[in-house]
FISEBA-291243 format. One record per residue (C-alpha): residue in one letter; x, y, z. Coordinates in Angstrom, 3 decimals, padded with zeros to 6 digits. Layout:
% residues N
<resn = A	u = X	v = Y	w = Z>
...
//
This chain:
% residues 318
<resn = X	u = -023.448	v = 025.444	w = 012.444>
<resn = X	u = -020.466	v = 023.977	w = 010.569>
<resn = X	u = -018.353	v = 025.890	w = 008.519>
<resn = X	u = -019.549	v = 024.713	w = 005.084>
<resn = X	u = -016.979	v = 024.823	w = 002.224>
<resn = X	u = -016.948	v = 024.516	w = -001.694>
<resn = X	u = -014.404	v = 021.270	w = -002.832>
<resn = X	u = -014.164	v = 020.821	w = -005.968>
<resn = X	u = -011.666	v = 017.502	w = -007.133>
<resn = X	u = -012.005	v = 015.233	w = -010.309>
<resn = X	u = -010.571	v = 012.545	w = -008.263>
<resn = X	u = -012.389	v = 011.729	w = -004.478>
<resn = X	u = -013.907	v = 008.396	w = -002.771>
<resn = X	u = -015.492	v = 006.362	w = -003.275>
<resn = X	u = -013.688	v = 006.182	w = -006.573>
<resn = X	u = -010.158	v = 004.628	w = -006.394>
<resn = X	u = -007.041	v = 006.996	w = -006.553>
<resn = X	u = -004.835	v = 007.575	w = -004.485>
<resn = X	u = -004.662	v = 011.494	w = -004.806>
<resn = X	u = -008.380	v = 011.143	w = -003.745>
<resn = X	u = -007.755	v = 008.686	w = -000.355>
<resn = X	u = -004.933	v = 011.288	w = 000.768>
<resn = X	u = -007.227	v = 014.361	w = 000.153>
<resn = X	u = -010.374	v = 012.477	w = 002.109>
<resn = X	u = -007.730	v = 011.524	w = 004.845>
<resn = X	u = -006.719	v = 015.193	w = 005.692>
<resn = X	u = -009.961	v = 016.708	w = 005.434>
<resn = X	u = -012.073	v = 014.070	w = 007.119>
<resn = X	u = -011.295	v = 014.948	w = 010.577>
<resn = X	u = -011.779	v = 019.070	w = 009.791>
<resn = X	u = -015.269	v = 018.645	w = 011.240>
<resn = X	u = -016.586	v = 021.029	w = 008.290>
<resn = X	u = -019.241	v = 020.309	w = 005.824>
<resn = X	u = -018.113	v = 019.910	w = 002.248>
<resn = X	u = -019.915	v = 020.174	w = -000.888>
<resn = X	u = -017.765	v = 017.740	w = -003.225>
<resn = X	u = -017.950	v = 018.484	w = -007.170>
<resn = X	u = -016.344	v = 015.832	w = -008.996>
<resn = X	u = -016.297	v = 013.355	w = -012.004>
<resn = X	u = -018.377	v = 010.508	w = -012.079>
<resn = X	u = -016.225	v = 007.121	w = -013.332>
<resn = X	u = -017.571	v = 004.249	w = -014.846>
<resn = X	u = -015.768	v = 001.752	w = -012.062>
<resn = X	u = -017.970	v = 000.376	w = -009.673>
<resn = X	u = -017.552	v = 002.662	w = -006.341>
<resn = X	u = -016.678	v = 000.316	w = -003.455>
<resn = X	u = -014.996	v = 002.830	w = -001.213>
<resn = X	u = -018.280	v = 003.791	w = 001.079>
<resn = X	u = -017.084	v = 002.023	w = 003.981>
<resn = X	u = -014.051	v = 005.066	w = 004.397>
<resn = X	u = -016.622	v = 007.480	w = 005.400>
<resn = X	u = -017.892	v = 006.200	w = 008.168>
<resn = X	u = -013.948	v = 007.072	w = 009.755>
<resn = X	u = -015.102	v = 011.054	w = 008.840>
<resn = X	u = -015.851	v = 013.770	w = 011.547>
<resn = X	u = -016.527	v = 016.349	w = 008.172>
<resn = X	u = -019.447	v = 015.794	w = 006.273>
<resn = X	u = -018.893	v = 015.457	w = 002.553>
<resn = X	u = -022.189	v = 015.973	w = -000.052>
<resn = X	u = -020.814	v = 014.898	w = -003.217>
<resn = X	u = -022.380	v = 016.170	w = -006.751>
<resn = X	u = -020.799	v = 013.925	w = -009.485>
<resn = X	u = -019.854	v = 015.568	w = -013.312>
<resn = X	u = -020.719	v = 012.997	w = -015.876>
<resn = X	u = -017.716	v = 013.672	w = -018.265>
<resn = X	u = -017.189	v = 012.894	w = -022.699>
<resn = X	u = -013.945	v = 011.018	w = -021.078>
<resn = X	u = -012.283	v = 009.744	w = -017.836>
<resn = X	u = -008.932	v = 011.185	w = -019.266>
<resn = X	u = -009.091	v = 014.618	w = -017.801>
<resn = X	u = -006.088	v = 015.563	w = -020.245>
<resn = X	u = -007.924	v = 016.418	w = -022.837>
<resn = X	u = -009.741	v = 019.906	w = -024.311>
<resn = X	u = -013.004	v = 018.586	w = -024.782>
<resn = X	u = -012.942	v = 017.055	w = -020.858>
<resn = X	u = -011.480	v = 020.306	w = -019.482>
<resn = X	u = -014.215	v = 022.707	w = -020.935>
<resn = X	u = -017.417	v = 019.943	w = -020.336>
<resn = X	u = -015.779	v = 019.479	w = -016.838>
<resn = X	u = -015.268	v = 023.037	w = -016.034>
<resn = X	u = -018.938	v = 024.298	w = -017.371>
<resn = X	u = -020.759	v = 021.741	w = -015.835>
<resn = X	u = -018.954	v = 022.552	w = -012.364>
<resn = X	u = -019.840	v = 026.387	w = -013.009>
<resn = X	u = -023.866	v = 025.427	w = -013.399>
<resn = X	u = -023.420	v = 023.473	w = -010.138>
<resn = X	u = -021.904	v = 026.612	w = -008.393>
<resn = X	u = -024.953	v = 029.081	w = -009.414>
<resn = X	u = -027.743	v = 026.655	w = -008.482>
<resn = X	u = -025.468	v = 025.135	w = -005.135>
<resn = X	u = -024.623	v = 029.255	w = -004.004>
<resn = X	u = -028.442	v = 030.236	w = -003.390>
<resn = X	u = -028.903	v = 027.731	w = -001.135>
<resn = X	u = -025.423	v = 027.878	w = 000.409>
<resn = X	u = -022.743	v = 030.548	w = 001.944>
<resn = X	u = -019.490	v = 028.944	w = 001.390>
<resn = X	u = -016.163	v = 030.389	w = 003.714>
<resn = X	u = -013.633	v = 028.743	w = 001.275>
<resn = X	u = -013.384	v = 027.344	w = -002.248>
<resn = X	u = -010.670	v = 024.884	w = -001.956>
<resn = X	u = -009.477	v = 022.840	w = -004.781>
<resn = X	u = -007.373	v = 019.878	w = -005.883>
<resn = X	u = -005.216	v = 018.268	w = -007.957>
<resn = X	u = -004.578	v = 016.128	w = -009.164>
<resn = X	u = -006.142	v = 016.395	w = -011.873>
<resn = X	u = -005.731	v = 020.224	w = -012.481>
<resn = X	u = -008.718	v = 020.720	w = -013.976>
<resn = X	u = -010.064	v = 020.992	w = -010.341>
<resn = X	u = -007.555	v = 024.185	w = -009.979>
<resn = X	u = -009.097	v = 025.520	w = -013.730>
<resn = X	u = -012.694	v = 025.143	w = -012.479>
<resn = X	u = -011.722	v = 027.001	w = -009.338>
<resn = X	u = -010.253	v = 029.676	w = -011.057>
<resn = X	u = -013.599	v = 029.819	w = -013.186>
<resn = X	u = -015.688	v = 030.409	w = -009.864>
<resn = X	u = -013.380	v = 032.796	w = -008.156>
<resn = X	u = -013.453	v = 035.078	w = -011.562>
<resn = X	u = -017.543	v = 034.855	w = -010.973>
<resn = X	u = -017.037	v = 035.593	w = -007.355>
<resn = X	u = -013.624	v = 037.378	w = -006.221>
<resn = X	u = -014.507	v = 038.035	w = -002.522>
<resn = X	u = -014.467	v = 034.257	w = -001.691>
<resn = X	u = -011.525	v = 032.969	w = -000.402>
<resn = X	u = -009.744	v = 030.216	w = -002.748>
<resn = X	u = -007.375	v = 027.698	w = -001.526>
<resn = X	u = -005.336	v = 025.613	w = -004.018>
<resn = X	u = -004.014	v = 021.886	w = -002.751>
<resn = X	u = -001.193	v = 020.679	w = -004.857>
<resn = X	u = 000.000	v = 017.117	w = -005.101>
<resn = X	u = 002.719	v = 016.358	w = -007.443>
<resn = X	u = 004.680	v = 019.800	w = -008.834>
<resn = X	u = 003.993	v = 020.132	w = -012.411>
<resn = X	u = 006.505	v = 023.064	w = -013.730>
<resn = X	u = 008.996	v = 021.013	w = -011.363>
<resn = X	u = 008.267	v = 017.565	w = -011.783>
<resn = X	u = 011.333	v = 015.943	w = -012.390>
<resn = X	u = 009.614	v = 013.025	w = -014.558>
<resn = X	u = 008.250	v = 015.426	w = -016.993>
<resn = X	u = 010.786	v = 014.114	w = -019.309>
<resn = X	u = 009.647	v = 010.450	w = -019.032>
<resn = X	u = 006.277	v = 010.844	w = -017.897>
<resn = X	u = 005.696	v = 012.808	w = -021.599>
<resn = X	u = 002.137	v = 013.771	w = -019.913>
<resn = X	u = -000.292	v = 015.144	w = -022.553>
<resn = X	u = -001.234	v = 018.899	w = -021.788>
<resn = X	u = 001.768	v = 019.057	w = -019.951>
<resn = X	u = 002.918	v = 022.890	w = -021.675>
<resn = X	u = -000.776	v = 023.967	w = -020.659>
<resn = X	u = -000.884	v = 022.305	w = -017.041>
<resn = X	u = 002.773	v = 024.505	w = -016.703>
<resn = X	u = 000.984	v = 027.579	w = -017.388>
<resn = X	u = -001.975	v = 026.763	w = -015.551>
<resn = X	u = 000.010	v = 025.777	w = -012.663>
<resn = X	u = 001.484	v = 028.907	w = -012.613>
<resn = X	u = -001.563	v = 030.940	w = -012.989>
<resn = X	u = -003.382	v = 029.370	w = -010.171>
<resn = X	u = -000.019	v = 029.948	w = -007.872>
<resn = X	u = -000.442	v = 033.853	w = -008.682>
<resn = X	u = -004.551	v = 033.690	w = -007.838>
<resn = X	u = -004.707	v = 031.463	w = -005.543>
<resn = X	u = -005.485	v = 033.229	w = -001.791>
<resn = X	u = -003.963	v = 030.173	w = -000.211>
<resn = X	u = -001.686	v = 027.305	w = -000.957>
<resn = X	u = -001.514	v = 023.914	w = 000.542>
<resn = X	u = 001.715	v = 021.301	w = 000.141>
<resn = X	u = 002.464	v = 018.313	w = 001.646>
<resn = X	u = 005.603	v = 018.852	w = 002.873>
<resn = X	u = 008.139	v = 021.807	w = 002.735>
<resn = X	u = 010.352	v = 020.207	w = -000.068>
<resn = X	u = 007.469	v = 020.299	w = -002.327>
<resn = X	u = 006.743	v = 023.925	w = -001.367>
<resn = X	u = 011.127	v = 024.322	w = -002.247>
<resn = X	u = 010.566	v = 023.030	w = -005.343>
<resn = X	u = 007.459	v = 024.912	w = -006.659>
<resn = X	u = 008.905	v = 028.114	w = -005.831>
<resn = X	u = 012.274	v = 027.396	w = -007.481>
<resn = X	u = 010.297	v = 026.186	w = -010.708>
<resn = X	u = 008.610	v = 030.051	w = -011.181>
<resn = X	u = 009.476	v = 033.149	w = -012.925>
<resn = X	u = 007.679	v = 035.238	w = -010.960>
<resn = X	u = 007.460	v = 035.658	w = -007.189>
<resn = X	u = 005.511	v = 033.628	w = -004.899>
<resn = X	u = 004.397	v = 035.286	w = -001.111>
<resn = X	u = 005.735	v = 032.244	w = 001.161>
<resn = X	u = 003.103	v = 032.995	w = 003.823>
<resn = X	u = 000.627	v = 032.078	w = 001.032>
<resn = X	u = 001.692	v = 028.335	w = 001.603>
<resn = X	u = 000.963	v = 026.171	w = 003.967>
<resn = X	u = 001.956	v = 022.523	w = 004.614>
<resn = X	u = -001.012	v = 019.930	w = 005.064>
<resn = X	u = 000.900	v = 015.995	w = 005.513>
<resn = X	u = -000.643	v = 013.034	w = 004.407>
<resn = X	u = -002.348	v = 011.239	w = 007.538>
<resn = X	u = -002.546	v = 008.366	w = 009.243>
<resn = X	u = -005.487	v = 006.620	w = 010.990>
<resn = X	u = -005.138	v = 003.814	w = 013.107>
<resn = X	u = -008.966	v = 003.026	w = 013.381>
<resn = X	u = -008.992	v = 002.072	w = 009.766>
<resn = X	u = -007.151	v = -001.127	w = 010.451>
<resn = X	u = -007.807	v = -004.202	w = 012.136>
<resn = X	u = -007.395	v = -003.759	w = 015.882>
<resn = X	u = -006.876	v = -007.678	w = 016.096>
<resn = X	u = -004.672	v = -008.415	w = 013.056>
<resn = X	u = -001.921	v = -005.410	w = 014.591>
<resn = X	u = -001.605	v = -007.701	w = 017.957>
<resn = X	u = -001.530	v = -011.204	w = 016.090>
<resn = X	u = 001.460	v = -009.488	w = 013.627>
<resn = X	u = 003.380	v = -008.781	w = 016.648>
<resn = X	u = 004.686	v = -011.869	w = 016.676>
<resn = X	u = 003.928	v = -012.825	w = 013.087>
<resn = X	u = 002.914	v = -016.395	w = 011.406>
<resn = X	u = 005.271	v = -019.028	w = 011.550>
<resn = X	u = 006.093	v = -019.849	w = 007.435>
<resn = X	u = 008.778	v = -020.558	w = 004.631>
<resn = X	u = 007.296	v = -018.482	w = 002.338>
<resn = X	u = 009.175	v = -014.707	w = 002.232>
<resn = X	u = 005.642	v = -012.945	w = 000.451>
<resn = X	u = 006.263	v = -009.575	w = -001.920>
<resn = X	u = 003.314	v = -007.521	w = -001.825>
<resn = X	u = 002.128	v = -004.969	w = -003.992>
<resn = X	u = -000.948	v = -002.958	w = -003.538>
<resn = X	u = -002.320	v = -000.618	w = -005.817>
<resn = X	u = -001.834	v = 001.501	w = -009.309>
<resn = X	u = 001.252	v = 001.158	w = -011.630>
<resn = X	u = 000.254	v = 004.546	w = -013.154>
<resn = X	u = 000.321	v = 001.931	w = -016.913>
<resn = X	u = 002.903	v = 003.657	w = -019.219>
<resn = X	u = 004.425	v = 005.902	w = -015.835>
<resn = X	u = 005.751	v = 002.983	w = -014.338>
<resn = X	u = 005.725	v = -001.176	w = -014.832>
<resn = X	u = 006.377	v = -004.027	w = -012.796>
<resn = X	u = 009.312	v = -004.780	w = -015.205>
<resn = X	u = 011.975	v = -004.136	w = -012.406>
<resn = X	u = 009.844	v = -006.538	w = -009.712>
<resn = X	u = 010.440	v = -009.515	w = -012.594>
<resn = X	u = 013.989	v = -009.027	w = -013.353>
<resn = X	u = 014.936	v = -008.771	w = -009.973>
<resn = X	u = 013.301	v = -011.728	w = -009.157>
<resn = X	u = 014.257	v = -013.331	w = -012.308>
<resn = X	u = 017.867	v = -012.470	w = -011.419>
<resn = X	u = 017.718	v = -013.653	w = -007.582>
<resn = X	u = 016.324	v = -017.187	w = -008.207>
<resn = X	u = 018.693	v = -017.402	w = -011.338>
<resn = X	u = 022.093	v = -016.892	w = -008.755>
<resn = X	u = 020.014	v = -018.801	w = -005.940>
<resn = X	u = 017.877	v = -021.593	w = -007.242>
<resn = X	u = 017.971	v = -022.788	w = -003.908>
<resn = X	u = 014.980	v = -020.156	w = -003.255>
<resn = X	u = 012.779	v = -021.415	w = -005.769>
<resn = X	u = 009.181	v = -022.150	w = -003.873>
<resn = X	u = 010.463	v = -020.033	w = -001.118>
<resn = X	u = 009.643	v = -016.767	w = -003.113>
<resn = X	u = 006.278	v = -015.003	w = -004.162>
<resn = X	u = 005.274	v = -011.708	w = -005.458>
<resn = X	u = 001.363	v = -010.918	w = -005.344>
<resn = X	u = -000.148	v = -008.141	w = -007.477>
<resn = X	u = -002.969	v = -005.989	w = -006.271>
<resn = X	u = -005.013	v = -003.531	w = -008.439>
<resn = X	u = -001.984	v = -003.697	w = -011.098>
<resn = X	u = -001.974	v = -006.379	w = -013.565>
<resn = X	u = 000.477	v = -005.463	w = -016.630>
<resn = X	u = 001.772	v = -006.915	w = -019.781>
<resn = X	u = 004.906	v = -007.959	w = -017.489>
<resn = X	u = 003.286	v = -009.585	w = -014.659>
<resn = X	u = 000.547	v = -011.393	w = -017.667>
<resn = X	u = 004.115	v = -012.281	w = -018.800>
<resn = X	u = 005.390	v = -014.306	w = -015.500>
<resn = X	u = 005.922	v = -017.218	w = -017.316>
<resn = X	u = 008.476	v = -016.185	w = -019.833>
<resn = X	u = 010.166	v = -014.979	w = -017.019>
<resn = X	u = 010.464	v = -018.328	w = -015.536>
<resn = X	u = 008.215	v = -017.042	w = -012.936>
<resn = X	u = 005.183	v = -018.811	w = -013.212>
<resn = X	u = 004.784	v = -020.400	w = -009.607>
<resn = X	u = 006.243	v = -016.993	w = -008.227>
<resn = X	u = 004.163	v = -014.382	w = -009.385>
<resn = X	u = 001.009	v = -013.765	w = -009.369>
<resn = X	u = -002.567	v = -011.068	w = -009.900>
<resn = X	u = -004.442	v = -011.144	w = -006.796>
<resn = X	u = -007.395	v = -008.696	w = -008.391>
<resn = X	u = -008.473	v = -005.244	w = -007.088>
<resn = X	u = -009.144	v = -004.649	w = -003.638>
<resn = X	u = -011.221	v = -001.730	w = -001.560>
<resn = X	u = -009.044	v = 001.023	w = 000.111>
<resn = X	u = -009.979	v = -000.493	w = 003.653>
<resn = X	u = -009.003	v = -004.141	w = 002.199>
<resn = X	u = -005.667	v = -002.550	w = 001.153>
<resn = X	u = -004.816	v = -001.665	w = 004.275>
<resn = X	u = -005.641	v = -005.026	w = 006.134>
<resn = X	u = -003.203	v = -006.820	w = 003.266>
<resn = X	u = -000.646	v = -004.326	w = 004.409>
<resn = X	u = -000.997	v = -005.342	w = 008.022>
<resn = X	u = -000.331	v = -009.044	w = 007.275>
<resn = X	u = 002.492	v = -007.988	w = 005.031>
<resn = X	u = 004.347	v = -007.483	w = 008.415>
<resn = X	u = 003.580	v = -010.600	w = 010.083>
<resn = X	u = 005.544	v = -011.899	w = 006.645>
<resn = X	u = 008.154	v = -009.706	w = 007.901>
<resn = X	u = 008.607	v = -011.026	w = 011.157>
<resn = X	u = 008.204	v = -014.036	w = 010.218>
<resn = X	u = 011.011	v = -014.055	w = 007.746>
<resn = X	u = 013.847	v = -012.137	w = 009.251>
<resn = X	u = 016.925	v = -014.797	w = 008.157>
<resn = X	u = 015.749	v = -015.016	w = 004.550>
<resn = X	u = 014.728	v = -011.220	w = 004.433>
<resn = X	u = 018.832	v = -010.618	w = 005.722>
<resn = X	u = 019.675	v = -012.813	w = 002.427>
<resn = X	u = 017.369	v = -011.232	w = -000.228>
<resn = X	u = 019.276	v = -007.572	w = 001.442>
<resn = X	u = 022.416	v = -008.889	w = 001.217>
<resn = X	u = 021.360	v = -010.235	w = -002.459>
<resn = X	u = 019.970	v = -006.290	w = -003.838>
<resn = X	u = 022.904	v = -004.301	w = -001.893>
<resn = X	u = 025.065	v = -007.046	w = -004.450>
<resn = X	u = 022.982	v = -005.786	w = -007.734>
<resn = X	u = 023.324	v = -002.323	w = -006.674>
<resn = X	u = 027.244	v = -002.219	w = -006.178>
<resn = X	u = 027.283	v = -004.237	w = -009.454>
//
């Protein structure tokens, strides 16, 4: 019988995020059986096709929450209450070895915390992405909740039996960020993955060699995390480049996938019109088959990939 374990993450597939595709990634070859709480989203799922690459099994039981915005009081409470009525009717049909949680968001640690208060004897492991206390972008980011997701973060590092990372800089980081003392052993670091199956077998060997074209093709796939970051600095850079070597005009395009801003609505008033352009939204398998051709682009391009380098090492000593 597998091992069967409580997960409980606002964000996981089939809905898009990318927090979600890395935590699916490392846990999908585990060969447990998880039972998935997490929010339901309005978006249409189209992400089904990524479990069919899973050794684990995964029985999801979706949260229908006031908001999508998990940074709020009225989300956090409805979240965490509706997660605790799925653990009471879920546990008499179920003996769980581990209740491991997620963030982001953190509410996923806060419901956690919620179930390991009802039930202190089972084991709790807490999987970080980004710090929080430690974030160097805390300043810029201006994140709502952030004073409350510091505390929190810092509660769940002292309650928490176990602690996952992604890499030991991260773990550096955390523990230089607290007040109070941390047990290293209590971390552990779990990488982001990669799986060759989930990509075209026959589009790797054609980009070998790569397509034969004049075009040198900028790609951009996924989120621009809206007020976090923009795609201001991909349209004055290529603002700037054609404006010192018109003799690239035609030669250059940027395509947008999944992030379609005020600045890249804006192309045309930076003279970029013909250059860039909003591809739509894509699955998470798509993604990764637009990546693949990306490098046959590469290839393809060497001489006027040397000249754009040579072009950005000149704006950065300038």
């Amino acid at each position: 019988m597998k091992k069967k374990i409580l997960l409980i993450s606002w964000h996981f597939p089939p809905y898009k995020s990318s927090s979600a595709f890395n935590l699916f990634k490392r846990l999908k070859d585990t060969c447990f059986e998880f039972d998935v709480i997490q929010a339901y989203r309005d978006e249409k799922p189209d992400n089904e096709r990524m479990f069919n690459y899973s050794l684990s099994c995964f029985n999801r039981y979706e949260v229908t929450v006031p908001s999508e915005d998990a940074r709020n009081t009225e989300s956090r409470m409805y979240f965490v209450e509706r997660v605790i009525d799925y653990y009471r009717i879920l546990r008499d049909h179920n003996h769980y070895s581990v209740l491991l949680s997620h963030s982001h968001e953190n509410i996923s640690h806060m419901a956690a915390m919620a179930i390991k208060k009802l039930n202190p004897q089972l084991r709790w492991i807490a999987s970080f992405g980004d710090p929080i206390a430690a974030n160097p972008y805390n300043h810029s980011y201006k994140f709502p909740m952030l004073k409350e997701d510091i505390q929190l973060e810092e509660e769940v590092l002292q309650k928490a039996d176990r602690i996952i990372v992604t890499n030991p800089y991260q773990q550096k980081i955390v523990l230089s960020s607290q007040t109070k003392s941390i047990q290293k052993s209590k971390f552990f670091v779990l990488p982001h993955c990669f799986d060759d199956r989930m990509y075209e077998k026959e589009l790797q060997k054609k980009n070998k060699v790569g397509e034969k074209t004049s075009i040198f093709r900028l790609v951009h796939i996924g989120m621009l995390y809206k007020f976090k970051r923009t795609s201001e600095p991909f349209m004055l850079g290529a603002q700037r480049l054609l404006q010192k070597h018109p003799n690239l005009k035609g030669r250059i395009k940027i395509d947008f996938y999944g992030a379609n801003d005020s600045f890249i609505k804006a192309a045309e008033k930076y003279d970029l019109k013909e250059v860039v352009s909003f591809k739509g939204t894509v699955d998470y398998l798509k993604s990764l088959t637009l990546m693949t051709k990306a490098i046959a682009y590469f290839y393809a391009m060497q001489n006027l990939v040397s000249k754009v380098w040579i072009t950005v090492h000149f704006f950065q000593e300038n």
